[in-house]
C-alpha positions in Angstrom: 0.0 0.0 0.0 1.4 3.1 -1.3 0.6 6.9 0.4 -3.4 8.0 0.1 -5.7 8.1 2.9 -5.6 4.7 5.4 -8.4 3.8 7.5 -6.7 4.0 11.3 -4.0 6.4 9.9 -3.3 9.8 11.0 -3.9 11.5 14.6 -6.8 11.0 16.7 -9.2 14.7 16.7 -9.3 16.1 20.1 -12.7 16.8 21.6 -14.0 20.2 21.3 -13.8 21.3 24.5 -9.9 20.3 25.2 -8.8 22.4 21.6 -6.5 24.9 21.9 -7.7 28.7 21.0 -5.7 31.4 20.1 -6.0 34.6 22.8 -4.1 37.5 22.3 -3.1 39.9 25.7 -0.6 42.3 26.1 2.3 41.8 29.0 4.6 43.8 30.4 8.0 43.2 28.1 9.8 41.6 32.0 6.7 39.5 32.3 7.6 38.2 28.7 10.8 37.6 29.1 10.1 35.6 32.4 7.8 33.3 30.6 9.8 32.6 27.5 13.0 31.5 30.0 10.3 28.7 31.1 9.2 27.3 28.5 6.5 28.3 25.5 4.2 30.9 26.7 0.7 29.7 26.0 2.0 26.4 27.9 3.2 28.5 30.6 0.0 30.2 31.1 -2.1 27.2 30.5 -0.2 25.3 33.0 -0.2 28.1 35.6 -4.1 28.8 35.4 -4.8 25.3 36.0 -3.0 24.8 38.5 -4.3 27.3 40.7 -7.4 25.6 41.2 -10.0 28.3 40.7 -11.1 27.0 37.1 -13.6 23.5 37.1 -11.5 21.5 34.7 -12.9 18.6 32.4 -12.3 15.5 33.9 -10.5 14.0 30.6 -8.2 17.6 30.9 -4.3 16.5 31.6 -2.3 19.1 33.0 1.1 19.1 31.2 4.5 19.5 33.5 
């Protein structure tokens, strides 16, 4: 079998409610250098806010470390 479209093939589709959206905010230029030294930002962020257990999270939401 040679390339085309395979049944099973390719990545799994997220549910809706655990895709990523695209928010633009505007930081102080020391709050975004602080972020980029640890790690990606929207990661940083994400990570941060769900950690601080004030948001209900989806019970099939992973927090990644």
């Amino acid at each position: 079998m040679r390339g085309g479209k395979r049944s099973g093939a390719g990545r799994r589709k997220k549910p809706e409610h655990l895709r990523r959206e695209v928010v633009t905010i505007r930081l102080p230029n020391w709050m975004i250098v602080q972020l980029r030294n640890q790690g990606e930002i929207g990661y940083v962020i994400e990570n941060y806010l769900a950690k601080m257990d004030e948001l209900d999270l989806p019970d099939d939401y992973s927090i990644h470390y």
